[in-house]
N, C-alpha and C positions, 0 to 999 in steps of 0.2 A: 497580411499578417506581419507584426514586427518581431524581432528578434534583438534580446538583447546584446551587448560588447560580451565577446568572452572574455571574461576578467575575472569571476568569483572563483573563490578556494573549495575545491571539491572534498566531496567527505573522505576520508582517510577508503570505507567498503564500495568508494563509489565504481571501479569497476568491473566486481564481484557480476555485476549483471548482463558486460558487453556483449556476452557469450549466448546471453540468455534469451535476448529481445525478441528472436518471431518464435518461442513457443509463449515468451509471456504476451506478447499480443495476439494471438491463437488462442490462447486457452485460460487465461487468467479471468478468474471470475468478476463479474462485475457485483455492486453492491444493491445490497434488499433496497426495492422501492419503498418503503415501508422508512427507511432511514435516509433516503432524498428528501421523500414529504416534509418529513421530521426537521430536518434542514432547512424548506424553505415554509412550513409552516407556522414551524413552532420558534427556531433559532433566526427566521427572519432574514435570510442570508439573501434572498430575494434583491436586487438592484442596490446591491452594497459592490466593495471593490478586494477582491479573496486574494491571496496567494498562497496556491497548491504549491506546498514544498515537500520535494524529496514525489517530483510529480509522473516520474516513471515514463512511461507509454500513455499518460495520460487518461487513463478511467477514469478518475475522478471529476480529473479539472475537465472532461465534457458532459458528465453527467449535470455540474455544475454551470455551465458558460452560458449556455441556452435562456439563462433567468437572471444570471447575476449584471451587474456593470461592467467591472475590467476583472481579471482574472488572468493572476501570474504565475505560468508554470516555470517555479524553478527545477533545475533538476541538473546537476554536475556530469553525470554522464552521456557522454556526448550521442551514442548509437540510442541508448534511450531518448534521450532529448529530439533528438530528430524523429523516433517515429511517432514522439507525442505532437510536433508541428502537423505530421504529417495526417495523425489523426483528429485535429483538431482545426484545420487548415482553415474551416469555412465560417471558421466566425472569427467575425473584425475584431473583438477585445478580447480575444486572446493574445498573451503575452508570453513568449518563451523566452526563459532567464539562464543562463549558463551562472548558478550561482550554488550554493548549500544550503543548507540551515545554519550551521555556525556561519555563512557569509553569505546572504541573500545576494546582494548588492542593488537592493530597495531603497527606495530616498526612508528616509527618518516620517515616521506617523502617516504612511501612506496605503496602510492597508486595515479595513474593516473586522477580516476573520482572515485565520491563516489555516487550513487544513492541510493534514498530513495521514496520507492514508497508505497502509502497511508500509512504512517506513520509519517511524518514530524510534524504532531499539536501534536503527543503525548511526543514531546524530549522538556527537556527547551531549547529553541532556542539560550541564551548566550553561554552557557554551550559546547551544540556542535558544535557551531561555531566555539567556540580554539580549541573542539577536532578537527576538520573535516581540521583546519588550519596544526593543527601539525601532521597530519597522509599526509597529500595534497603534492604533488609533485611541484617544479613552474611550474606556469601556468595550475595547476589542475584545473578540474571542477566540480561544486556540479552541479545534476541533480535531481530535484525536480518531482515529477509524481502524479496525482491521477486520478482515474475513476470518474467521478462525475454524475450524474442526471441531466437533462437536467432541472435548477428550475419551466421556465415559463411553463415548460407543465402540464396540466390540469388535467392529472392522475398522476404525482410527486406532483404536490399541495397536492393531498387529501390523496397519500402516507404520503405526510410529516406529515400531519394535524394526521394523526392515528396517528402516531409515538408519535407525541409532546404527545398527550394527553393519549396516553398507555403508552408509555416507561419514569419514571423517570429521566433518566440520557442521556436524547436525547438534544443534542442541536443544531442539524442541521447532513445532510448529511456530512462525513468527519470530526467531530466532530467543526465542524460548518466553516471551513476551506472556505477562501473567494478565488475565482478567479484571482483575480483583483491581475497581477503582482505588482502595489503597496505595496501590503499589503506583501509581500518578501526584500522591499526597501529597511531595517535595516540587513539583512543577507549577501545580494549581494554587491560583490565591487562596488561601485561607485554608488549603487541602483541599479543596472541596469542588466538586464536577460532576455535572448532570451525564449520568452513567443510565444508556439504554441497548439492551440486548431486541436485534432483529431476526428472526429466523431464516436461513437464506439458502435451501439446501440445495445440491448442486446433483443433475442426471448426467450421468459422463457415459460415451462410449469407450472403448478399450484405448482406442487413439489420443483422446481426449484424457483421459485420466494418464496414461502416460506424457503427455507433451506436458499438463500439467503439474506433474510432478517435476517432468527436467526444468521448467522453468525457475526452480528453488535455487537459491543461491547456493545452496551447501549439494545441491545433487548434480553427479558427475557426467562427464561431458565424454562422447566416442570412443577420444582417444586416452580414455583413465582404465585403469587396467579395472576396475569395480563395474565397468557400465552394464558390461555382459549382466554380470550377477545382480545388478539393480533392476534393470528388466525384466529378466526372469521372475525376482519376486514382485512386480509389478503385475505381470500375467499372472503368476500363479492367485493375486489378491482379488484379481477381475474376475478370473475363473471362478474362485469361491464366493462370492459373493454378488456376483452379479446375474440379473433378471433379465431374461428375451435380451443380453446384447447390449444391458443399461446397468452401471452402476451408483447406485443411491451414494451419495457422500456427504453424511449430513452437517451444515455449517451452520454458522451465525456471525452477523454480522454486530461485533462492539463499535460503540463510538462512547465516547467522554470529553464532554463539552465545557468549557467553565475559561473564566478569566484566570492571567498570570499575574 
């Protein structure tokens, strides 16, 4: 596996996560098979050359690697960056890039499609749009992805509701990131983006729905005087809701596909 020079400029939230990395490799859900197929089906993403940016621990960029050519996980933070080599170790065209979205540090017109999967609210959005242009191939495509929470349901509500009012730095699921292909209008050529919803819902046990929630950027850490009281309403929300030991948490998986 190669590794690129550390030289790119990290995102201003890039180490919002260092804290976070073995529950988000633990328990961070992977994406509906349903929108892989879609992917290499339909978007043809199949033996092209991708770069996962903003690529985490990497779920994505191995959901992806297995099919594609080369495929560059950028990713500025360094404890993230390492566990995504480390989970992606076994295939030869993978590429780990110490770089950002506003600064890949990609040659010019050397990537096919560029995906970005929950991470898109955290880039300035002008910024990596010239990058995302001058790295893009013609007729490339940005592919946009997140897992999200199902809102209207009645145990997300009173998830969300803990959250607001334990976690400071909460401001919505996704870091408040809207649905609504509109709200993509100013990014996509022409506004316009092949906008598909996957159903993807998630069986957590108690463990697993807590680890997954510390893995949020904005949810607090041991030694924060709120964690007690996060937990607590953690259990109390498994308690209520949850069947033989299993809690249902219903999601979907957005992506929004389209040229810049």
């Amino acid at each position: 596996m190669k590794n690129s020079t550390d030289r790119g400029l990290a995102m201003d939230s890039k180490e919002k996560f260092t804290s976070k990395v073995s529950d988000y490799v633990k328990y961070r859900p992977n994406y509906a098979v349903e929108f892989v197929n879609y992917l290499f089906n339909d978007i043809e993403v199949s033996r092209s050359v991708v770069a996962d940016i903003g690529a985490g621990t990497g779920i994505l960029t191995k959901l992806l690697a297995s099919k594609v050519q080369k495929i560059y996980a950028v990713e500025p933070n360094f404890n993230m960056r390492s566990a995504c080599e480390g989970y992606c170790d076994e295939f030869v065209n993978f590429v780990a890039v110490n770089g950002s979205a506003e600064s890949t540090t990609l040659f010019d017109k050397s990537v096919d499609f560029i995906t970005v999967g929950q991470a898109f609210h955290w880039f300035d959005r002008h910024r990596a749009k010239i990058e995302f242009q001058r790295i893009l191939r013609k007729n490339g495509k940005v592919i946009l992805v997140w897992n999200s929470r199902v809102a209207e349901n009645v145990f997300i509500r009173e998830n969300y509701e803990l959250f607001r009012q334990v976690c400071p730095e909460f401001v919505g699921f996704s870091g408040g990131s809207n649905a609504s292909p509109e709200s993509y209008s100013d990014f996509f050529k022409n506004g316009y983006c092949d906008y598909r919803v996957f159903e993807n819902d998630r069986l957590l046990t108690l463990e697993a729905y807590i680890g997954s929630s510390l893995s949020a950027s904005y949810a607090p850490t041991e030694s924060d005087g709120n964690y007690k009281e996060f937990i607590d309403g953690l259990k109390e929300l498994f308690n209520k809701y949850s069947i033989n030991g299993n809690l249902l948490l219903p999601n979907r998986t957005h992506s929004y596909v389209g040229e810049i």
